[in-house]
Each structure stands twice: as structure tokens, then as C-alpha cells.
PADO-870986 format. One record per residue (C-alpha): residue in one letter; chain; residue number from 1; x, y, z. Coordinates in nm, 2 decimals. Each point is the difference from the previous one (the first is absolute). Example, Ala and Ser with C-alpha at 12.3 -4.5 7.8 and 13.67 -1.06 7.14 Angstrom:
# PADO-870986
+-----+-------+-----+--------+--------+--------+
| res | chain |   n |     xx |     yy |     zz |
+-----+-------+-----+--------+--------+--------+
|   a |     A |   1 |   1.23 |  -0.45 |   0.78 |
|   s |     A |   2 |   0.14 |   0.34 |  -0.07 |
+-----+-------+-----+--------+--------+--------+
//
This chain:
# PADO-870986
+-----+-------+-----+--------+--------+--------+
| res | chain |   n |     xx |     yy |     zz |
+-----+-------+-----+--------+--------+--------+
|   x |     A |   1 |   0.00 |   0.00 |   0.00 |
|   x |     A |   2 |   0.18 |   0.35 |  -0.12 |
|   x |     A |   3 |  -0.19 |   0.29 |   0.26 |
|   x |     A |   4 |  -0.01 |   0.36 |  -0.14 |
|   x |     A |   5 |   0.27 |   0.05 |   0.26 |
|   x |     A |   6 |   0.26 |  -0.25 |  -0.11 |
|   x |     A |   7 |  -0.03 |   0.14 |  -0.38 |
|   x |     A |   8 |   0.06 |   0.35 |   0.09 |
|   x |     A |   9 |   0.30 |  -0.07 |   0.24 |
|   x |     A |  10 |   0.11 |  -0.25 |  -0.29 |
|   x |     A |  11 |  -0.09 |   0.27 |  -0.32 |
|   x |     A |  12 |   0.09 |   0.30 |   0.16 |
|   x |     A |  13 |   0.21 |  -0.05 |   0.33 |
|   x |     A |  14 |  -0.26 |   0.11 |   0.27 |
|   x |     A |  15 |  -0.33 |  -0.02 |   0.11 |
|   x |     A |  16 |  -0.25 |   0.21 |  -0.18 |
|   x |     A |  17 |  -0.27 |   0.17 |   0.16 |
|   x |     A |  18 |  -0.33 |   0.08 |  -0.18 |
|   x |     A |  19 |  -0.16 |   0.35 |   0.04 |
|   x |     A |  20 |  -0.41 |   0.03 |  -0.13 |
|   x |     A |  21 |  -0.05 |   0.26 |  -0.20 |
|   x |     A |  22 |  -0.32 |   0.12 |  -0.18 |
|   x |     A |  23 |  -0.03 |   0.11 |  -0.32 |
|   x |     A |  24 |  -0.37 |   0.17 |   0.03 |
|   x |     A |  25 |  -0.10 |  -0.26 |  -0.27 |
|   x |     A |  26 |  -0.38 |  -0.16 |  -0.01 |
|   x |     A |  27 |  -0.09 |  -0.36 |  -0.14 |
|   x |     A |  28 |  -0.24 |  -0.08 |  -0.31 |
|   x |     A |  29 |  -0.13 |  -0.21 |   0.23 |
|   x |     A |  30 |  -0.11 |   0.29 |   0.23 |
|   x |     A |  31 |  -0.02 |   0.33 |  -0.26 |
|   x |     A |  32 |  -0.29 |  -0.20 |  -0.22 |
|   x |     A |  33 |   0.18 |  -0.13 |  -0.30 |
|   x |     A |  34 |  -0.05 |  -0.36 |   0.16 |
|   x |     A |  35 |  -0.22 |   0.09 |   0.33 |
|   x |     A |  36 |   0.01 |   0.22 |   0.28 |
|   x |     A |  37 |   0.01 |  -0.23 |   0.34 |
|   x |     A |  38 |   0.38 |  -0.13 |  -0.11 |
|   x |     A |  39 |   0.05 |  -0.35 |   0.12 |
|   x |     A |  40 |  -0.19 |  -0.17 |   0.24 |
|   x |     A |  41 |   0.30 |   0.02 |   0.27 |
|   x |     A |  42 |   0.14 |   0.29 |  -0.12 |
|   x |     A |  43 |  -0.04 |   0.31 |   0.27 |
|   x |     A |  44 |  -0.05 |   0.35 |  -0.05 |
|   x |     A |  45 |   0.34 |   0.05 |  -0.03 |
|   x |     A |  46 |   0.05 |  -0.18 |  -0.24 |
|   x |     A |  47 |   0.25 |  -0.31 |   0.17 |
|   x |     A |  48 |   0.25 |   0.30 |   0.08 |
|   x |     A |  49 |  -0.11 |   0.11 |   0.36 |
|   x |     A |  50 |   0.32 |   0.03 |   0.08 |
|   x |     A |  51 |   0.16 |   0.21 |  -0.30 |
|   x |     A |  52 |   0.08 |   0.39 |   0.12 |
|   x |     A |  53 |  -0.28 |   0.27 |  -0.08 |
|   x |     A |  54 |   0.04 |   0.20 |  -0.30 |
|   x |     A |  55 |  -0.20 |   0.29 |   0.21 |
|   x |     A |  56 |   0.30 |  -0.01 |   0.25 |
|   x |     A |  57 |   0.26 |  -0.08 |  -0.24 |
|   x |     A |  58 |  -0.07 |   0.11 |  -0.33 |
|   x |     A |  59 |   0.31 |  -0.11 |  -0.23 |
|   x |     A |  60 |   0.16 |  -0.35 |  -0.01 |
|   x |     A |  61 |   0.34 |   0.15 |   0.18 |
|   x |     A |  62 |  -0.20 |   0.15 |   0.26 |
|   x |     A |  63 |  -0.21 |  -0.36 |   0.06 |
|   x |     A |  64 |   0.34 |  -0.16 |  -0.04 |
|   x |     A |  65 |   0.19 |   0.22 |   0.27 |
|   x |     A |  66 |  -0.35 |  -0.07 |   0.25 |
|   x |     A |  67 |   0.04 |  -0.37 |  -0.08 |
|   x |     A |  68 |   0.33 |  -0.05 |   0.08 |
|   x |     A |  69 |  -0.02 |   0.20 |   0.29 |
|   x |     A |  70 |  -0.31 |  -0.24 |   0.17 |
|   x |     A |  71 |   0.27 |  -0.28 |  -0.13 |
|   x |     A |  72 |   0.26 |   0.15 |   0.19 |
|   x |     A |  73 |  -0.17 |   0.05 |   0.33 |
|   x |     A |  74 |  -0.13 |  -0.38 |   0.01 |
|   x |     A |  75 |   0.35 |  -0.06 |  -0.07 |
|   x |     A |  76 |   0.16 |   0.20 |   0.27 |
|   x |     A |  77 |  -0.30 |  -0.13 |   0.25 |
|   x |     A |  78 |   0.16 |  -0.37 |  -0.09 |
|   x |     A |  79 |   0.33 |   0.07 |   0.04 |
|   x |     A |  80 |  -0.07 |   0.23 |   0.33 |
|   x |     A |  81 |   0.22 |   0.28 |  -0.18 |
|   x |     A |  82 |  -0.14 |   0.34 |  -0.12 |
|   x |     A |  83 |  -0.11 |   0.01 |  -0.41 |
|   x |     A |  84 |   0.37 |   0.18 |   0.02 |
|   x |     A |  85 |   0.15 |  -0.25 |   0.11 |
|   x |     A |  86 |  -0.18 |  -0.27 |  -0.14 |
|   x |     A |  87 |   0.14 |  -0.18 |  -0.32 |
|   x |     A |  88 |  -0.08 |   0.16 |  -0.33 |
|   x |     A |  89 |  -0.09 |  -0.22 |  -0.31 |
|   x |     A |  90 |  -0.16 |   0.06 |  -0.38 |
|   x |     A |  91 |  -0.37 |  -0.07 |  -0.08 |
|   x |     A |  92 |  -0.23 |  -0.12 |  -0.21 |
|   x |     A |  93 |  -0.21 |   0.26 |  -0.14 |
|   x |     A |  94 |  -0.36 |  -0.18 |   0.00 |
|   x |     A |  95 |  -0.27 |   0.12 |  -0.20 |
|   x |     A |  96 |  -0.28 |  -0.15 |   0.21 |
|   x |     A |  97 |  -0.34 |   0.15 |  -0.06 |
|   x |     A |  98 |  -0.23 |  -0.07 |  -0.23 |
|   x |     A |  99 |   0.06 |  -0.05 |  -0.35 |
|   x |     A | 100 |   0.38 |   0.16 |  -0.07 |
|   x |     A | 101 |   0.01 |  -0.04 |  -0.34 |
|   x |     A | 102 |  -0.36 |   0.16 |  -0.04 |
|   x |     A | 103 |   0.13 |   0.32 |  -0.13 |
|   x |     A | 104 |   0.13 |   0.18 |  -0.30 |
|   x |     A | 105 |   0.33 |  -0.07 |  -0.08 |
|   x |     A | 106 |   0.12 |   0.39 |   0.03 |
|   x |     A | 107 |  -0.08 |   0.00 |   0.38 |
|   x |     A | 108 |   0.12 |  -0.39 |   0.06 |
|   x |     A | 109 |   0.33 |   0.15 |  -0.16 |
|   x |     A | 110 |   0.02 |   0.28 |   0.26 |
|   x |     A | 111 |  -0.11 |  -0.20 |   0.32 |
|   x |     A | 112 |   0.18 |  -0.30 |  -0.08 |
|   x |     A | 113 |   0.36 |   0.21 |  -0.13 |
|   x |     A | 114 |  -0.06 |   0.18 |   0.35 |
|   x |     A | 115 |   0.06 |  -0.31 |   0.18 |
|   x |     A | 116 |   0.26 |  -0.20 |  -0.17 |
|   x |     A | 117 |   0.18 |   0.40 |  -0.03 |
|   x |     A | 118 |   0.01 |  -0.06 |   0.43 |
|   x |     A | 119 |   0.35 |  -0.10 |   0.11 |
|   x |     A | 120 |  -0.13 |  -0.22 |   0.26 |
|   x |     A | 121 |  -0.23 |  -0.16 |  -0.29 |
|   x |     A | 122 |   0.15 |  -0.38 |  -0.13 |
|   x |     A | 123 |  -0.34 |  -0.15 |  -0.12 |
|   x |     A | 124 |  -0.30 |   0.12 |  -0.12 |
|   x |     A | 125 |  -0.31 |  -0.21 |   0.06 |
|   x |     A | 126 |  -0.33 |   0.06 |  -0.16 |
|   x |     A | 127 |  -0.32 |  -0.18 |   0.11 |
|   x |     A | 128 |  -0.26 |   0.01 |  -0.31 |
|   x |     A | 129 |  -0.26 |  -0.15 |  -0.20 |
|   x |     A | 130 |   0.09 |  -0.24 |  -0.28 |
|   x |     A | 131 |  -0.27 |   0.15 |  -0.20 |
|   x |     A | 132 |   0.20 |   0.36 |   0.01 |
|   x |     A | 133 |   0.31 |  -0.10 |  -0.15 |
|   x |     A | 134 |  -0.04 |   0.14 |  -0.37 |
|   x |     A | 135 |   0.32 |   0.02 |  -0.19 |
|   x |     A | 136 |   0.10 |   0.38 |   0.05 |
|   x |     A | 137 |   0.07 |  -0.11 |   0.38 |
|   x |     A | 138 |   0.14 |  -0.33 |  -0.03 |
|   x |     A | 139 |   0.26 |   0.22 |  -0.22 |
|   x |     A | 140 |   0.02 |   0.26 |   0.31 |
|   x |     A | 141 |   0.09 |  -0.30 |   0.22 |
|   x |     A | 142 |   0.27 |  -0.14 |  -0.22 |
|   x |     A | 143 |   0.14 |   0.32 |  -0.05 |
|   x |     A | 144 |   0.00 |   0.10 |   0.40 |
|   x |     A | 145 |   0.15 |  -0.37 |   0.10 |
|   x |     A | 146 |   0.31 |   0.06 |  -0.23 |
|   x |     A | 147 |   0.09 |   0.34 |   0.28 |
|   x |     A | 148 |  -0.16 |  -0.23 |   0.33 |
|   x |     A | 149 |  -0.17 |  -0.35 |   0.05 |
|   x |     A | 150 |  -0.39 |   0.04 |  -0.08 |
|   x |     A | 151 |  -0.23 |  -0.27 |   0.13 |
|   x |     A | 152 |  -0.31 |  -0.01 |  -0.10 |
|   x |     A | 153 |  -0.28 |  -0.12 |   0.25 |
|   x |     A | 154 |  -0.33 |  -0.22 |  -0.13 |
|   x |     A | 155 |  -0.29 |  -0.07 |   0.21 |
|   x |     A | 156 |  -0.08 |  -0.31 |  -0.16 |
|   x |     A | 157 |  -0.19 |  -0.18 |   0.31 |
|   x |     A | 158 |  -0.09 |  -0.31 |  -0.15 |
|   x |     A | 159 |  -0.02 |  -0.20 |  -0.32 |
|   x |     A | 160 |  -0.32 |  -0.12 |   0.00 |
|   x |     A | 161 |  -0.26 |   0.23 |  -0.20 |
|   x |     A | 162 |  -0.31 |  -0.08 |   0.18 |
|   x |     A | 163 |   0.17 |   0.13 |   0.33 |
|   x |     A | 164 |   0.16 |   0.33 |  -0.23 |
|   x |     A | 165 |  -0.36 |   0.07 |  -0.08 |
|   x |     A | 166 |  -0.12 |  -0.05 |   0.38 |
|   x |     A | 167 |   0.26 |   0.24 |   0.12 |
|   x |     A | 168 |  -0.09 |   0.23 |  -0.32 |
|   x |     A | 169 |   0.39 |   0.03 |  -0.12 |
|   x |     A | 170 |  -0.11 |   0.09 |  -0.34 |
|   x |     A | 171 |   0.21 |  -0.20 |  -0.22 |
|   x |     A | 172 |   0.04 |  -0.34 |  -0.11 |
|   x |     A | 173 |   0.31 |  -0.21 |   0.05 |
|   x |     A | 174 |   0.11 |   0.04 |  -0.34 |
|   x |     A | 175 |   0.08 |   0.37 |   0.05 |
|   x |     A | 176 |   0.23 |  -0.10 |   0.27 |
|   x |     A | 177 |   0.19 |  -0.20 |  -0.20 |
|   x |     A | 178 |   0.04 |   0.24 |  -0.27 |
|   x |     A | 179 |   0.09 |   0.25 |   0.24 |
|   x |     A | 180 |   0.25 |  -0.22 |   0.17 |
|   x |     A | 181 |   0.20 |  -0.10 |  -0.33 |
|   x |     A | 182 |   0.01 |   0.39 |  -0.12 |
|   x |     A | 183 |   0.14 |   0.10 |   0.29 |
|   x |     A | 184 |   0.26 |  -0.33 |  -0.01 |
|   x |     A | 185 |   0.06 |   0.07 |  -0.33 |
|   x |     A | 186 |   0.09 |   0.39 |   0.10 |
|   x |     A | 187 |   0.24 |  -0.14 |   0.27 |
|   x |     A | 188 |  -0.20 |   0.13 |   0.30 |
|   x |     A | 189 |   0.03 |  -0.22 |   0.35 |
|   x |     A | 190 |  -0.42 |  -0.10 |   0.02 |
|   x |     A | 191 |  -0.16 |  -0.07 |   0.36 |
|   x |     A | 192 |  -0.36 |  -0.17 |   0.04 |
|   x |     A | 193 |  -0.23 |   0.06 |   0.31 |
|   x |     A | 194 |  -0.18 |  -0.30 |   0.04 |
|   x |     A | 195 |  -0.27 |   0.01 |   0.28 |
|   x |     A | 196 |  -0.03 |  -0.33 |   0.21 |
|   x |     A | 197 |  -0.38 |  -0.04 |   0.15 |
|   x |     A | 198 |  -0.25 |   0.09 |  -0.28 |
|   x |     A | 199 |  -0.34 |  -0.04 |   0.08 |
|   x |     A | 200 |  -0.06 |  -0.34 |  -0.21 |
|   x |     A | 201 |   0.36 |  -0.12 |  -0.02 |
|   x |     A | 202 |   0.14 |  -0.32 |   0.07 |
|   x |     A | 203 |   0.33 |  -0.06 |   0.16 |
|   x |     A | 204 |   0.06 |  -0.24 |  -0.33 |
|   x |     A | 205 |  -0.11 |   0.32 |  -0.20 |
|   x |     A | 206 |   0.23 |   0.27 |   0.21 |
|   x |     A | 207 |   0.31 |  -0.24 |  -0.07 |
|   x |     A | 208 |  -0.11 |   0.02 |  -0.38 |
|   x |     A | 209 |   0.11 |   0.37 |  -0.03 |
|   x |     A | 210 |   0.30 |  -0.05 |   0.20 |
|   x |     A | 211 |   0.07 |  -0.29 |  -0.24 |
|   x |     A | 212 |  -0.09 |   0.22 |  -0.35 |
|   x |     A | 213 |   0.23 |   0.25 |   0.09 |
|   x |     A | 214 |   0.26 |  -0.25 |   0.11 |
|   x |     A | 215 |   0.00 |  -0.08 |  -0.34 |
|   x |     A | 216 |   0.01 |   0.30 |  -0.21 |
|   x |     A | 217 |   0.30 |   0.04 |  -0.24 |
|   x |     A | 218 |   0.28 |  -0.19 |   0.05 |
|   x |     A | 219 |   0.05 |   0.08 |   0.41 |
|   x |     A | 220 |  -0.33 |   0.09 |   0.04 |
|   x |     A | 221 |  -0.14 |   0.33 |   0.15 |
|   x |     A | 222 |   0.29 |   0.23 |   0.13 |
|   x |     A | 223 |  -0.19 |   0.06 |   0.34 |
|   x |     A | 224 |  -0.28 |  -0.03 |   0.21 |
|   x |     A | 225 |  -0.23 |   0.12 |   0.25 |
|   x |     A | 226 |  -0.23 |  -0.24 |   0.18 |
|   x |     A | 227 |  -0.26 |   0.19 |   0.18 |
|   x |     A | 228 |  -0.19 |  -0.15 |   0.27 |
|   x |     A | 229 |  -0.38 |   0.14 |  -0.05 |
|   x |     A | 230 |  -0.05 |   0.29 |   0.17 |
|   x |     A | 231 |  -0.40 |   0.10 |   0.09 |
|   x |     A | 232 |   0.02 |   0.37 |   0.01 |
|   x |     A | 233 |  -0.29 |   0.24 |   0.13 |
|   x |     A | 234 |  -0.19 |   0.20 |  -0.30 |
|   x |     A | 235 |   0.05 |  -0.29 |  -0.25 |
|   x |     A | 236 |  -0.26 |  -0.20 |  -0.14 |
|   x |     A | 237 |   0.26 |  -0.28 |   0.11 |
|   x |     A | 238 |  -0.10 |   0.09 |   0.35 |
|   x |     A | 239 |  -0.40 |  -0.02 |  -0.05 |
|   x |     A | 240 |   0.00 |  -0.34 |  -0.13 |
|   x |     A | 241 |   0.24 |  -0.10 |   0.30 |
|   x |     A | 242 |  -0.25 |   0.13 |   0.22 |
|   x |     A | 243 |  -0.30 |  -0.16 |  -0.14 |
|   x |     A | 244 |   0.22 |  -0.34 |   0.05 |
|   x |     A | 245 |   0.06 |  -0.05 |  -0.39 |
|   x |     A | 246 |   0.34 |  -0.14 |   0.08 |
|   x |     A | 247 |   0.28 |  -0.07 |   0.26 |
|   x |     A | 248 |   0.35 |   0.15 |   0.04 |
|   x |     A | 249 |   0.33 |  -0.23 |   0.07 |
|   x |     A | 250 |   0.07 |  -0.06 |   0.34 |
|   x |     A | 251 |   0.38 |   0.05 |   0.07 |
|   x |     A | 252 |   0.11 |  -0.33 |  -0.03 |
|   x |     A | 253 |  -0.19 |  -0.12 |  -0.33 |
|   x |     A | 254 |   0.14 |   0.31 |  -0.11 |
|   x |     A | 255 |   0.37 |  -0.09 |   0.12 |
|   x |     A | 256 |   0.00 |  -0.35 |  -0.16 |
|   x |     A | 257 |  -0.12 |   0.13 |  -0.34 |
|   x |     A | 258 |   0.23 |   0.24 |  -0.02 |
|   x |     A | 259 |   0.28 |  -0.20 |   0.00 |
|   x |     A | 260 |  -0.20 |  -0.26 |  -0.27 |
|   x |     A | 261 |  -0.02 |   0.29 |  -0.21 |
|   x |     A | 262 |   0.41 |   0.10 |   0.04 |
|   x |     A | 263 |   0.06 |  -0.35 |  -0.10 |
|   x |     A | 264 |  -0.15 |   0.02 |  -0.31 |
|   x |     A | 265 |   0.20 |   0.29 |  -0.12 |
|   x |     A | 266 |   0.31 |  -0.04 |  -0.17 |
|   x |     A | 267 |   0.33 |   0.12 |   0.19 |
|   x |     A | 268 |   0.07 |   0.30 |  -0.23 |
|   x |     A | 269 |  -0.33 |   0.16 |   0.08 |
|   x |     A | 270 |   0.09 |   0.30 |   0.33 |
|   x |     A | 271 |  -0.29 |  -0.07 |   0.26 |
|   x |     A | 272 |  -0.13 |   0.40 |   0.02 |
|   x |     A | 273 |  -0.25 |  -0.10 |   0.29 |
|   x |     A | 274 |  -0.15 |  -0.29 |   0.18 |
|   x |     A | 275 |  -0.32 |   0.20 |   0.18 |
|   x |     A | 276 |  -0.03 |   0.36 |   0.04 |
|   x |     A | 277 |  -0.16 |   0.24 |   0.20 |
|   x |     A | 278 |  -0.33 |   0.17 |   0.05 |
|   x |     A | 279 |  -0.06 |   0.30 |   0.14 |
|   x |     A | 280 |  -0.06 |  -0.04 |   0.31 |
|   x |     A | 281 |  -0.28 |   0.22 |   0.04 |
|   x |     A | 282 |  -0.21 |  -0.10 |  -0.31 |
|   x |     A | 283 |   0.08 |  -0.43 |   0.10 |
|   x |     A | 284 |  -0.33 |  -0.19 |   0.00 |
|   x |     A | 285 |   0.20 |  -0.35 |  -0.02 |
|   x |     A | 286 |   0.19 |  -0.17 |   0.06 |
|   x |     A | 287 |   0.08 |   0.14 |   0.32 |
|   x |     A | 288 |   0.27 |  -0.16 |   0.08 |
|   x |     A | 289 |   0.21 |   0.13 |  -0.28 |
|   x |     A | 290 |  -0.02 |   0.34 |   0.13 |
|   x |     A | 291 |   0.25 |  -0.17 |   0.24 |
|   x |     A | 292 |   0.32 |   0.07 |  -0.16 |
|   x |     A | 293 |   0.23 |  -0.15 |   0.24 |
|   x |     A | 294 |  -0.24 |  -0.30 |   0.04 |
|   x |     A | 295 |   0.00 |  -0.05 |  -0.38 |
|   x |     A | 296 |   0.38 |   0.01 |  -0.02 |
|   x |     A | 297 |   0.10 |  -0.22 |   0.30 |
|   x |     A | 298 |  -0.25 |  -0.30 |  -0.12 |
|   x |     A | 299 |   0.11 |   0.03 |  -0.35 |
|   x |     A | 300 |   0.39 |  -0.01 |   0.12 |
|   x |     A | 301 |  -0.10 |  -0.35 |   0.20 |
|   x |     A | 302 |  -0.19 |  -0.11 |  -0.29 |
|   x |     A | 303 |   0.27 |   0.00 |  -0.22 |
|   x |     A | 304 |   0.26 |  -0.12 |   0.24 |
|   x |     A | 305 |  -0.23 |  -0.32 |   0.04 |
|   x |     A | 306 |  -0.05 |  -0.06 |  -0.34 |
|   x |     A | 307 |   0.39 |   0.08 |  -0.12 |
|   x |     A | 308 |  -0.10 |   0.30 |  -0.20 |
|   x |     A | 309 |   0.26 |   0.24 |   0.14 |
|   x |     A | 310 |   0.23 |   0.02 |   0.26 |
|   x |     A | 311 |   0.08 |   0.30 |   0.26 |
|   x |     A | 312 |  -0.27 |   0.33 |  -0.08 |
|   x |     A | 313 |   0.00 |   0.03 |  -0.36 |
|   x |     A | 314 |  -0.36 |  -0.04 |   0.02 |
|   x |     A | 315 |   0.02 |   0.39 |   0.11 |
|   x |     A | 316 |   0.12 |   0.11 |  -0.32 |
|   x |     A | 317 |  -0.38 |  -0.15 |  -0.19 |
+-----+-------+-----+--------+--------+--------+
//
């Protein structure tokens, strides 16, 4: 198993650290082109509660210098030093909210030159839509990953269309695929969310995404992001939840089919994220993954007992 950790520290001699940023983008799932509710688990803001406020911070290096000084204060608080003190690193610049490729190309140019221009900048990350990925940007992309590394972010969730069209993601499988061999083809590093717990989905049928994406290409996908189902207030997610439509994971099925699913991926493919958070303050369920520290320590023994890992690599997913 290669965690996002061990590539960075192998790739680029350190550990990276990612800073949120928002790029005051919308969704066609949200601005009516394809609906207006988004996805059914998708919250108001748009899976990017935790990016900085363009109100507060209105340009990228402004967000960037507010990011890495929250970064640098959890930091210092771990190493019981001041953020002075405390030791300094580079970052990923994420592009987390909303669709982040949703845009014309003129003002992805500026926001996204902006960020890999930052010294402290070594990767830019974009979360998007595979649907939003006409030519003119793929183009953008290439150009800006020959000055820094450009990932490039898919919220793919799962394979199976009937489940796409529950969750209303908009687009069929094909245009995934497509998307994922133009941006291959362009030489960008590509990254697929894949949500574990979908109302209607099978463990068999969970380990069948893991196992298409394992399979992509020659090594299959460059990196991934398992995402443990989060039921966030003000989604139509959390309504059905409510009215008892379906259950959420308890921590332990959750533990062992995490590690099913890492199995299935090839060793080339970088392990992004093996759960996530939900804001705390919008969590419906599970509750018990609004337990960080619980989440962590029973996924370190997990492992341990099933030979996945040794010492806490498990903190770098």
C-alpha cells in the first residue's frame, strides 16, 4: 500500500501539506444545467466546508497565506512549539469546492497561475466534474503541469449507473472513462473519489469500483480517495436517512472493507484517503466518525492485525 505520505516524502523529499482553497465556482448540477438540489449527499457547501472564504480572503494568495497559517498552528499545537518555531513545509494547493473546472478558461488561467506562481506551492489539485473537462482546459492543465504537478480530482462515487442516477451524478460511466484517458493522454496525475455506503450498494458492488479503477491503463488509476458515506444536514441524503431508507456503516464493517477495497488496487496507485471528515456541526451519521481520534486508532489496529501496515502510516490516509 503507497499512502499520499510515502509518495510525497519519496517524489519530493518531505511531507506535503494540503491547503483548501475555493474558487467561487457553482456545479451544473446546482446552477440548473443538470438540476438544482446537487447530489443527494452533497451539502450546501458544496463537499468544501472546510476551504477558506472568498468573502474573508478574496484572491487565491490571500486563501493560500490563511491556509497555511491554520496549518501552521495545528502544527505548532503538535509539536508544543509556537507556528514560529514550528517546522515549515510546502503544500498542496487544493481546489476543493464545487466544480473547479466549471469556469471559463480566462479566469481558471488566473486563479490557477495564482497558485502554482506561490513559492510555497508544489502541486496543484483540482476537484471537478468529468463532464466539465472540454478540450480548451484539459490544454490549460497540460500546459500548467509542465511549470508544477497538476492533479486532477474526479468524484466518480461508483460504477454502477443505477446507483449514479439515485445519487443524481448526472453522467454515465462512459463520460468518466473518456475523461479519464484525455487527461492520461495529456499526462496529468488523475484521482477518483469513490464513496463507500450508497444507499442500495453491496459490499460485492463497492469492491467493484475499487476493482474498475484498479484496472485502468496499464497501473490502473494514479490515486484514490475512498470516502466513507457521510449523512450531512440540508441534503436530501439526510431526509431519506431519517425516514429509515437505509443504514450507515458501523466502524468496524467500515474498517474491514476498507482494507478489502486497498487490496484490490494495484501497488502504483497513492492511497489519497481511506475515510474523511464531516463537519462536525452538519454530521447526521455516522456518529462515530465525527470521532477523529477514535477513527484513526481503530484503523491503525485494524491494519496491524490484518498485516496491512506497520508503525502509523495509517495517519498519512
Amino acid at each position: 500500500m503507497r499512502t499520499l505520505n510515502q509518495y510525497c516524502k519519496k517524489t519530493f523529499g518531505e511531507k506535503l501539506y494540503k491547503l483548501s482553497l475555493n474558487g467561487g465556482m457553482t456545479c451544473p448540477n446546482r446552477d440548473g444545467t443538470l438540476g438544482s438540489n446537487g447530489c443527494i449527499f452533497c451539502s450546501g457547501g458544496g463537499s468544501g466546508e472546510f476551504a477558506e472564504s472568498m468573502a474573508a480572503h478574496p484572491s487565491v494568495t490571500e486563501q493560500i497565506e490563511a491556509a497555511k497559517a491554520l496549518v501552521e498552528n495545528k502544527m505548532s499545537k503538535a509539536h508544543n512549539s509556537t507556528a514560529l518555531d514550528c517546522p515549515k513545509g510546502r503544500y498542496i494547493a487544493y481546489f476543493q469546492s464545487y466544480t473547479n473546472t466549471y469556469a471559463p478558461v480566462s479566469r481558471l488561467r488566473a486563479l490557477f497561475t495564482e497558485a502554482i506562481a506561490h513559492p510555497d506551492i508544489a502541486i496543484l489539485s483540482i476537484a471537478t466534474r468529468p463532464d466539465c473537462l472540454p478540450p480548451e482546459i484539459i490544454a490549460l492543465l497540460s500546459e500548467l503541469n509542465r511549470i508544477k504537478p497538476v492533479w486532477v480530482e474526479l468524484g466518480l462515487q461508483t460504477i454502477h449507473e443505477e446507483t449514479a442516477r439515485f445519487i443524481r451524478r448526472g453522467y454515465p460511466l462512459s463520460v468518466f472513462e473518456d475523461a479519464w484517458n484525455r487527461l492520461h493522454g495529456a499526462g496529468l496525475t488523475v484521482i477518483a473519489h469513490v464513496i463507500l455506503g450508497l444507499p442500495g450498494e453491496t459490499r460485492s458492488m463497492m469492491q467493484d469500483t475499487v476493482s474498475y479503477l484498479g484496472g485502468l491503463g496499464t497501473h490502473g488509476i494514479d490515486g484514490v480517495k475512498l470516502q466513507l458515506l457521510h449523512v450531512l444536514e440540508g441534503t436530501d441524503l439526510a431526509v431519506l436517512y431519517r425516514a429509515g431508507g437505509f443504514q450507515t456503516f458501523s466502524l468496524e464493517e467500515y474498517l474491514d472493507l476498507v482494507i478489502d477495497c486497498i487490496a484490490l488496487l494495484p501497488p502504483e496507485t497513492v492511497i489519497h484517503r481511506i475515510s474523511g471528515d464531516g463537519p462536525k456541526k452538519l454530521l447526521v451519521a455516522p456518529v462515530w466518525s465525527g470521532n477523529k481520534r477514535l477513527v484513526l486508532n481503530s484503523m491503525a489496529k485494524r491494519f496491524k492485525e490484518r498485516g496491512v501496515c506497520q508503525g502509523d502510516q495509517y495517519r498519512t490516509l
